[in-house]
DSSP file (Angstrom, degrees, kcal/mol; ACC not computed):
  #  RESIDUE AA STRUCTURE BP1 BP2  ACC     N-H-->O    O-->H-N    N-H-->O    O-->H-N    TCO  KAPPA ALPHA  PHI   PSI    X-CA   Y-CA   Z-CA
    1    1 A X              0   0    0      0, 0.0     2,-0.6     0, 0.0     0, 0.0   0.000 360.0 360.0 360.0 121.3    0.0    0.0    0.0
    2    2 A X        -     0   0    0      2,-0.0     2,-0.3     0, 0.0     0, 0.0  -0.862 360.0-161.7-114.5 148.9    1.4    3.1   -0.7
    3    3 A X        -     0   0    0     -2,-0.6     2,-0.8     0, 0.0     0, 0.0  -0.679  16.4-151.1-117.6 143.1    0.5    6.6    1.5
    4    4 A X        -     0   0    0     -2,-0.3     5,-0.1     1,-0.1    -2,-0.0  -0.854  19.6-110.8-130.0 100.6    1.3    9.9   -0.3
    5    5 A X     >  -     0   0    0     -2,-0.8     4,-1.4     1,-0.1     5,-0.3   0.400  20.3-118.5 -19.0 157.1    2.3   12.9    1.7
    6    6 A X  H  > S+     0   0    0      2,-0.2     4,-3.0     3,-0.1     5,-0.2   0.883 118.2  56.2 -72.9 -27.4   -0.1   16.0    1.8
    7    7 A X  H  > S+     0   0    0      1,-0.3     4,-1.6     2,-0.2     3,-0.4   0.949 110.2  44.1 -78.1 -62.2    3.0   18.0    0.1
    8    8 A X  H  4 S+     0   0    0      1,-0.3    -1,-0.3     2,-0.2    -2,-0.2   0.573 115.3  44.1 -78.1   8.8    3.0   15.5   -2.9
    9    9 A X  H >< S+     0   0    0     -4,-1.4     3,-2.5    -5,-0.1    -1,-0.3   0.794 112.4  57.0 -83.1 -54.2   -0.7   15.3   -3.5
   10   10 A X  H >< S+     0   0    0     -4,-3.0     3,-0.6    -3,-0.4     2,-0.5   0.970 105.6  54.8 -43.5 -53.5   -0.7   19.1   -3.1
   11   11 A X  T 3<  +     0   0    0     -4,-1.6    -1,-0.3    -5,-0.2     3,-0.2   0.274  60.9 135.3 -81.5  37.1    1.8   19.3   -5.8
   12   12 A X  T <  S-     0   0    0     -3,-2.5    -1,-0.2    -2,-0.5     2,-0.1   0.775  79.7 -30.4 -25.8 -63.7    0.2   17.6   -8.1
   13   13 A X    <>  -     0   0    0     -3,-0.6     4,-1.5     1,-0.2     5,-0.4  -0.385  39.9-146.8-163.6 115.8    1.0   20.1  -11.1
   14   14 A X  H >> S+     0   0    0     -3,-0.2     3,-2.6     1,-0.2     4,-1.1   0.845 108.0  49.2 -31.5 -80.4    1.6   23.9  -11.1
   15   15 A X  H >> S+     0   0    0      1,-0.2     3,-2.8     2,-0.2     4,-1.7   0.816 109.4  52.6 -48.7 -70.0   -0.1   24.1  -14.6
   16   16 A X  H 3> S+     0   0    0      1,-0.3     4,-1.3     2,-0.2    -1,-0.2   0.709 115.2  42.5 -43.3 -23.3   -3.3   21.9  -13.3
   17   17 A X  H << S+     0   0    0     -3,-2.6     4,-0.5    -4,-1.5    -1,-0.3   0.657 117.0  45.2 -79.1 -17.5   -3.8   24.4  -10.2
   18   18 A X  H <X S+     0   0    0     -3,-2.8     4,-4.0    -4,-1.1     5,-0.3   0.970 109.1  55.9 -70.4 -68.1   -3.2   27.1  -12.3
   19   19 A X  H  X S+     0   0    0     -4,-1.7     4,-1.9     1,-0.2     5,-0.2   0.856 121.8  32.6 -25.2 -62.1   -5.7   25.4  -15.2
   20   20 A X  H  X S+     0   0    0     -4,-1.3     4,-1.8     2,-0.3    -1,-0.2   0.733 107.2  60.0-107.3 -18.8   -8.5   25.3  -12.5
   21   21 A X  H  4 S+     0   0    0     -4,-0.5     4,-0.2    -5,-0.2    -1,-0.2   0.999 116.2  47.6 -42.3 -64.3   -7.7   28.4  -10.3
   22   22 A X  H  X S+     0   0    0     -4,-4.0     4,-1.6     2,-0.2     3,-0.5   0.714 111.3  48.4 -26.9 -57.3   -8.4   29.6  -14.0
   23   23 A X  H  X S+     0   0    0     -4,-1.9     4,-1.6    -5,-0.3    -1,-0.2   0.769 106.5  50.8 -56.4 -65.9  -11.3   27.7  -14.4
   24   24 A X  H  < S+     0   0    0     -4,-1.8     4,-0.2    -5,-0.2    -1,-0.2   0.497 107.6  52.6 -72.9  -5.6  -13.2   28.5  -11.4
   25   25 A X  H >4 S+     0   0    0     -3,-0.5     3,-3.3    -4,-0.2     4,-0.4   0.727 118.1  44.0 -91.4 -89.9  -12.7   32.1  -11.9
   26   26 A X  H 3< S+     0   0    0     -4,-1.6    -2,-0.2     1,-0.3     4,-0.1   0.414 115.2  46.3  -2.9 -44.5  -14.4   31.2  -15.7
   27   27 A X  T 3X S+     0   0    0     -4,-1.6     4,-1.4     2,-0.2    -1,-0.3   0.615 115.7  44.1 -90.7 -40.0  -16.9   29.2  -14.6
   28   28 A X  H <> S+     0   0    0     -3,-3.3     4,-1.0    -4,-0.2    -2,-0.2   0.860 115.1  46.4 -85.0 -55.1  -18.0   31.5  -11.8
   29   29 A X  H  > S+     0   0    0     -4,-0.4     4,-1.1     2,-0.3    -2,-0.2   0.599 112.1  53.2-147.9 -36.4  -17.9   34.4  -13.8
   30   30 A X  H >4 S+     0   0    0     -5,-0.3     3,-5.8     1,-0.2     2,-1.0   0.846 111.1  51.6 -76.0-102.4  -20.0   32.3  -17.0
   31   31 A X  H 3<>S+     0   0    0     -4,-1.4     5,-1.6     1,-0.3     4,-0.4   0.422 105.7  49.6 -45.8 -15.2  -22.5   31.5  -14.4
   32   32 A X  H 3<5S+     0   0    0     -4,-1.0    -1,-0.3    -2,-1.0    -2,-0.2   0.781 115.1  46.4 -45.2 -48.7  -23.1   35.3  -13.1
   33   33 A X  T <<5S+     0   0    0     -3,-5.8    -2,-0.2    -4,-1.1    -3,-0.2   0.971 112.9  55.0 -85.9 -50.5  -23.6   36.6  -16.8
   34   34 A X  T   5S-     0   0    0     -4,-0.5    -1,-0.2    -5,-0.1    -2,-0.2   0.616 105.4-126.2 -31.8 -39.2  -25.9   33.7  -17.2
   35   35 A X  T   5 +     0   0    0     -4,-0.4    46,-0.7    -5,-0.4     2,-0.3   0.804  61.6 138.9  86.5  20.4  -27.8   34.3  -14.8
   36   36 A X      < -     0   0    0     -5,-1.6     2,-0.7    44,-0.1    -1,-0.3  -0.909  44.3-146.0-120.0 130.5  -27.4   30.6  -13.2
   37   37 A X        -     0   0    0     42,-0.5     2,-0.4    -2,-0.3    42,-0.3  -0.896  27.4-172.1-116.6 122.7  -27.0   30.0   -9.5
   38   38 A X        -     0   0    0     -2,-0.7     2,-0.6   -10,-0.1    -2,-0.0  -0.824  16.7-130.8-110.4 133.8  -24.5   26.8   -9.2
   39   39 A X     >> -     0   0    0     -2,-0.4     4,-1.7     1,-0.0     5,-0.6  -0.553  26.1 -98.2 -52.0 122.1  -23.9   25.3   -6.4
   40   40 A X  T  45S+     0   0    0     -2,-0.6     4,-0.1     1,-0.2     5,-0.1   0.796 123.2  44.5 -18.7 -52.3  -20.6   24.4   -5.0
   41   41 A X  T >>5S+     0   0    0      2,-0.2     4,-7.1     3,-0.1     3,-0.6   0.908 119.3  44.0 -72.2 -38.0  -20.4   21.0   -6.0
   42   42 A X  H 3>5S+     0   0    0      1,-0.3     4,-2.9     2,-0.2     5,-0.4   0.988 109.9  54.4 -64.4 -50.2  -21.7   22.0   -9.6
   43   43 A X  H 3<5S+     0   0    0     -4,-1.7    -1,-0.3     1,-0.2    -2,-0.2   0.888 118.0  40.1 -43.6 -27.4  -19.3   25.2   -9.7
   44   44 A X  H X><S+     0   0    0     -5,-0.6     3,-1.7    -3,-0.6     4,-1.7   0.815 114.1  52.3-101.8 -35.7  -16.2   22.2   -8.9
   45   45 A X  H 3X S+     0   0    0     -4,-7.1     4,-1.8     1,-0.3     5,-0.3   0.989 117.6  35.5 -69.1 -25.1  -17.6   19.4  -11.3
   46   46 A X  H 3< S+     0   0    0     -4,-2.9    -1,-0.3    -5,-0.4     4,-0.3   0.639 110.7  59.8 -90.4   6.2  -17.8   21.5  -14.1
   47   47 A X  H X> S+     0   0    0     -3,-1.7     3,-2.6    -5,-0.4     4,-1.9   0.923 109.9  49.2-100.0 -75.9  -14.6   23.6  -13.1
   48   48 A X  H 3X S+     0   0    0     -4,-1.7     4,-4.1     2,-0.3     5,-0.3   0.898 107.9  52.8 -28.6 -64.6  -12.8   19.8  -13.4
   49   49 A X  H 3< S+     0   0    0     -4,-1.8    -1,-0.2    -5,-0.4    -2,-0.1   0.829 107.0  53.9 -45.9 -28.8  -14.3   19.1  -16.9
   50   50 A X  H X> S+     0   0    0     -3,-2.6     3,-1.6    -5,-0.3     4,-1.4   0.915 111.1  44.3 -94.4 -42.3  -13.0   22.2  -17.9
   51   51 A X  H 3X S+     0   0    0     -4,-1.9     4,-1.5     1,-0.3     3,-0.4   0.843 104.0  57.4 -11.6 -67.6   -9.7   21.3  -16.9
   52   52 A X  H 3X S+     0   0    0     -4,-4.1     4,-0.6     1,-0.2    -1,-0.3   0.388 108.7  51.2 -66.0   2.3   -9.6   18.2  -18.1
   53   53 A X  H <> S+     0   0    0     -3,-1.6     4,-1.0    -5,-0.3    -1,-0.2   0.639 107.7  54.5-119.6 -30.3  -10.4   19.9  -21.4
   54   54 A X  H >< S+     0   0    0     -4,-1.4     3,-0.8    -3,-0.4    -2,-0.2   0.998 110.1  46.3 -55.2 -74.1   -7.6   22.3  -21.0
   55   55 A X  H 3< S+     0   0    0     -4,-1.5    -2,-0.2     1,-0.3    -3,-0.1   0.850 130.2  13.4 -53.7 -52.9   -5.4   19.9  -20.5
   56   56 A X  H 3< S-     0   0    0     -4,-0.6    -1,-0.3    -5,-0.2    -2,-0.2   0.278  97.1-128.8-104.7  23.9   -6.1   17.3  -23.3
   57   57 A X    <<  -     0   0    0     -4,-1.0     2,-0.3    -3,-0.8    -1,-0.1   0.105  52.4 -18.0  49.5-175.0   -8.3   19.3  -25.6
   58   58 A X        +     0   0    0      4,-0.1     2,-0.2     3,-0.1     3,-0.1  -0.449  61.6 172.3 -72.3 130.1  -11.5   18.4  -27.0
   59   59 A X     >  -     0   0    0     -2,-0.3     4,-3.0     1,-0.2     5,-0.2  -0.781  55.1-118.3-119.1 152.5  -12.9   14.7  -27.2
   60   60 A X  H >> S+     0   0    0     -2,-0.2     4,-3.1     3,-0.2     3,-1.5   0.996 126.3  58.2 -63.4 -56.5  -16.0   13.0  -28.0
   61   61 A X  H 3> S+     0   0    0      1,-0.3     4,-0.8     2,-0.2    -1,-0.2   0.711 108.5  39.7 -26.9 -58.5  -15.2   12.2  -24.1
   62   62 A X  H 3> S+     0   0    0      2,-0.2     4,-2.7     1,-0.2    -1,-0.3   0.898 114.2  53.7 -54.9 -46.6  -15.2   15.9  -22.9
   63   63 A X  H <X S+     0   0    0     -4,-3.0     4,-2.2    -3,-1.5     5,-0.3   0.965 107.2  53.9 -79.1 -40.1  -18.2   16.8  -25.2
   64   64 A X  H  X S+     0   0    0     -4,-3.1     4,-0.7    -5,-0.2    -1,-0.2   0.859 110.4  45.5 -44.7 -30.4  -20.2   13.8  -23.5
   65   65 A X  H  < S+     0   0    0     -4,-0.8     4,-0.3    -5,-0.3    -2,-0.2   0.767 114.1  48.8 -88.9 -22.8  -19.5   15.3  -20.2
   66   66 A X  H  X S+     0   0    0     -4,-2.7     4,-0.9     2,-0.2     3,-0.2   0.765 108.7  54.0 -74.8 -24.9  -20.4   19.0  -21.5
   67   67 A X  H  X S+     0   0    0     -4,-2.2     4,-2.7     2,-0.2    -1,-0.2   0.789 110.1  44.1 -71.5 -35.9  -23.4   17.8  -22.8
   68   68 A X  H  X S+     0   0    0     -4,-0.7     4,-1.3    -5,-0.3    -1,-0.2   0.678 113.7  49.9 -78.7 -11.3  -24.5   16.1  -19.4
   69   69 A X  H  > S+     0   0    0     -4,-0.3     4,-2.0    -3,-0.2    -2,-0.2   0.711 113.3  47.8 -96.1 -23.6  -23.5   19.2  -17.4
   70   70 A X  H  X S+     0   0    0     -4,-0.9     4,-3.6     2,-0.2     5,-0.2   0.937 120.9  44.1 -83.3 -52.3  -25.9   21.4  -20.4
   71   71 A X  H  X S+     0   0    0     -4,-2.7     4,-0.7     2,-0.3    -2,-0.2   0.797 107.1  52.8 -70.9 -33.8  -28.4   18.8  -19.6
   72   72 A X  H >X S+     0   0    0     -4,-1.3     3,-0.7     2,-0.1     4,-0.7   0.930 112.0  45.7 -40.7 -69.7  -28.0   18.8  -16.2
   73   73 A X  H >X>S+     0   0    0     -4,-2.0     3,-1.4     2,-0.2     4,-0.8   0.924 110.9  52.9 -58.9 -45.9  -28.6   22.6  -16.0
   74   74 A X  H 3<5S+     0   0    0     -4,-3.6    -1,-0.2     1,-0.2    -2,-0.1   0.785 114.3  41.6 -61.2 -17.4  -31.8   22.7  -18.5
   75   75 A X  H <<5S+     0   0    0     -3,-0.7    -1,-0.2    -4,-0.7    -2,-0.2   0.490 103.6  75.7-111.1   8.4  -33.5   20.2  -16.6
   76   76 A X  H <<5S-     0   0    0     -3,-1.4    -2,-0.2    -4,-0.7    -1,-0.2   0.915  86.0-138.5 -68.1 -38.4  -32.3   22.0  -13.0
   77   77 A X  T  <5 -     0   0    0     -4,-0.8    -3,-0.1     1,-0.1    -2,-0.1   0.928  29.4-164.4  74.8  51.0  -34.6   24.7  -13.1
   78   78 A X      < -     0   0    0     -5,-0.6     2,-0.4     1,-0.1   -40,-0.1  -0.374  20.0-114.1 -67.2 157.1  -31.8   27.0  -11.9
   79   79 A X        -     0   0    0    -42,-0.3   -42,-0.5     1,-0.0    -1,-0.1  -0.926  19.5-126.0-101.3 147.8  -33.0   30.2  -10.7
   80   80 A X        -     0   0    0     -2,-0.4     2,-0.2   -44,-0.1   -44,-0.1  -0.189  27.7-168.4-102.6 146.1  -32.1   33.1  -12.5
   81   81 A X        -     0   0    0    -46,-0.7     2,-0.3   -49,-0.1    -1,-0.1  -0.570  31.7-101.6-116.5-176.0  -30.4   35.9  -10.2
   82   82 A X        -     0   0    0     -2,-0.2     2,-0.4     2,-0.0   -47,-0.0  -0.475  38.2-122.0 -98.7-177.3  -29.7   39.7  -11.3
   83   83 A X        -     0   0    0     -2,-0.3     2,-0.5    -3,-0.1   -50,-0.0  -0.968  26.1-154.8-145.9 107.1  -26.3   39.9  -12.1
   84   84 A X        -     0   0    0     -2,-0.4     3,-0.1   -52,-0.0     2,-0.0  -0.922  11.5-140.1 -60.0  86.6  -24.6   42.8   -9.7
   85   85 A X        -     0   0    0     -2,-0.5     2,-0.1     1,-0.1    -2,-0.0  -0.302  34.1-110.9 -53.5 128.5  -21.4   44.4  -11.3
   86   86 A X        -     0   0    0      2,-0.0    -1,-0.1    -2,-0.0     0, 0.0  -0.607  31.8-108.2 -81.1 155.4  -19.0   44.8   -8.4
   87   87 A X              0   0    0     -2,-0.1    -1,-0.0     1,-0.1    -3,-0.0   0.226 360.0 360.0 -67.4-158.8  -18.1   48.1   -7.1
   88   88 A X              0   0    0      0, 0.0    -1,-0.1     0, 0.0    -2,-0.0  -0.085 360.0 360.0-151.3 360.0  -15.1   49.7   -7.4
């Protein structure tokens, strides 16, 4: 069995924390304009998908998983928020 230190899971890959630091700003920032109120967990799975998409480009794979996340949200019934410009 092998046990993997906290540093070497944390370092996982610059670029992939970077990718989804990236991602989750994107993602967050899509769902604002949109007018779609996500949820944590939705705000991280689709922040991964987009990642993974970063990283290897587009795939029938990737577009199967955007298609369930599109499908997911049409049949959510999100509710639509105002969208608030932050101050300055």
């Amino acid at each position: 069995m092998i046990i993997f230190k906290k540093k070497e899971i944390m370092a996982q890959s610059k670029e992939r924390q970077i990718a989804a630091q990236s991602s989750l700003k994107l993602i967050n920032e899509w769902s604002h304009t949109c007018g779609k109120c996500l949820t944590l967990k939705e705000l991280v799975a689709i922040t991964n998908v987009i990642v993974d998409y970063v990283e290897m480009g587009y795939s029938a794979e990737i577009g199967k998983r955007l298609d369930t996340i599109q499908e997911h949200l049409n049949n959510k019934g999100l509710e639509s928020v105002k969208f608030v410009p932050p101050t300055k």
